[in-house]
Steps between C-alpha positions, in 0.01 A plus 500: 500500500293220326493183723397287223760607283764498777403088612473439101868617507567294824356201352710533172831596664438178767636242295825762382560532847531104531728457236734799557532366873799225489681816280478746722635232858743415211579887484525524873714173541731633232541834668600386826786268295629802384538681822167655511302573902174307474426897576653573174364232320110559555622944496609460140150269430305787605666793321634418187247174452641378164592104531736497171683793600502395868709204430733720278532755752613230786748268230668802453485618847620156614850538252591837626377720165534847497173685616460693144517167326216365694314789450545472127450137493175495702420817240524249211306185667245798608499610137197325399287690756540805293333294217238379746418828625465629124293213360223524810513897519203497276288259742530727805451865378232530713741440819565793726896587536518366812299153395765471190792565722334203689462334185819544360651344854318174484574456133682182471492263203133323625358774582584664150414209295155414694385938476565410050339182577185660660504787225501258212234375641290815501503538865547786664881548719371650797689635821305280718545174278913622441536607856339149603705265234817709645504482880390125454842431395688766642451470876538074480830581285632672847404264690642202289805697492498474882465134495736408236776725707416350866526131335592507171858328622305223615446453108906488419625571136166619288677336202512146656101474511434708137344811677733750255255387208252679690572851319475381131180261560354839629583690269420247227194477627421863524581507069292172414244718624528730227549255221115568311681853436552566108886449435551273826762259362726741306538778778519222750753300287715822365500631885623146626769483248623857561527464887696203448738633273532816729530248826791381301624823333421744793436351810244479796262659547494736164380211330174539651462872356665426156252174460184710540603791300581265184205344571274845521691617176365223290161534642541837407591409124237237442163515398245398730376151386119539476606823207714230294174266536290760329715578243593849306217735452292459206590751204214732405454488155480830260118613368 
């Protein structure tokens, strides 16, 4: 274990941890509306740590759904993980099995887009500095959890005081940090347009799945940018 790596990933993941705080009481407060124990609550915060899919699971809880639909519907929130997982596999090679399995547990959307951040950058993803970004957020996530469920009725209807605009800020957030990328405004633009045609076509929550994978798809088809700035390769000419 490197401590300087580990408190460099303490330091970064410190000011994560402050803003994903009001969302995860907000997670706890919502549970316990929907018939959740506090027990429950700050259980399912520990094991499946996802916040997106945690609000999914409980909605759906809360209305009575079938258990294999919430499955499947936490599967396709959740779906972007598998993406996640695939895009930083190449950072952390050098991970033991049991540090990815580790790795793979704490990988939620900051953690993911902070590890590219860091590699872009030329630096190193080490299991201290991951392992140290990770727990930084994932042990205050419990506990906020724990708060939001013991008081978050204190708080009354989340709606009244704007805190369900807490998701999309932090998500939009999490993309504007990506937006130096080559091909930023077309894959963010063609993925926004196809999750709200398949919000409207389909339904919650596959229009989280279908938006990325239109968006990936064009990525896939374009050029990068900085190979359209250089232009096609010069023609050698016959002796």
């Amino acid at each position: 274990m490197n401590r300087d790596d580990f408190r460099a990933g303490l330091r970064t993941g410190f000011p994560v941890m402050l803003s994903a705080s009001p969302f995860g009481a907000l997670f706890g407060a919502l549970a316990v509306d929907n018939g959740f124990s506090v027990a429950d609550a700050v259980f399912m915060s520990a094991t499946v740590y996802a916040g997106a899919s945690q609000m999914v699971g409980i909605e759906l809880f809360g209305n009575n759904v079938q258990p294999w639909l919430v499955v499947l519907s936490v599967f396709a929130v959740n779906f972007r993980h598998v993406l996640y997982s695939a895009s930083i596999a190449k950072h952390i090679r050098h991970f033991t099995l049991a540090q990815k399995l580790m790795a793979f547990f704490l990988l939620v959307d900051p953690q993911y887009a902070e590890s590219e951040r860091r590699a872009e950058r030329g630096l190193p993803v080490t299991f201290s500095w991951y392992l140290g970004f990770g727990l930084v957020i994932y042990f205050p996530w419990i506990l906020n959890t724990l708060v939001g469920a013991l008081f978050g009725q204190l708080i009354g209807d989340p709606k009244a005081i704007g805190l369900d605009v807490l998701l999309p800020i932090y998500f939009l957030g999490l993309v504007l940090g990506f937006r130096t990328r080559d091909r930023f405004l077309p894959v963010v633009a063609t993925s926004a347009v196809a999750s709200v045609a398949a919000m409207h076509f389909v339904g919650s929550p596959w229009h989280v799945s279908i938006g990325a994978l239109a968006g990936i798809l064009l990525a896939a088809v374009l050029p990068p940018e900085h190979r359209l700035r250089q232009g096609p390769a010069p023609v050698k000419k016959e002796a």
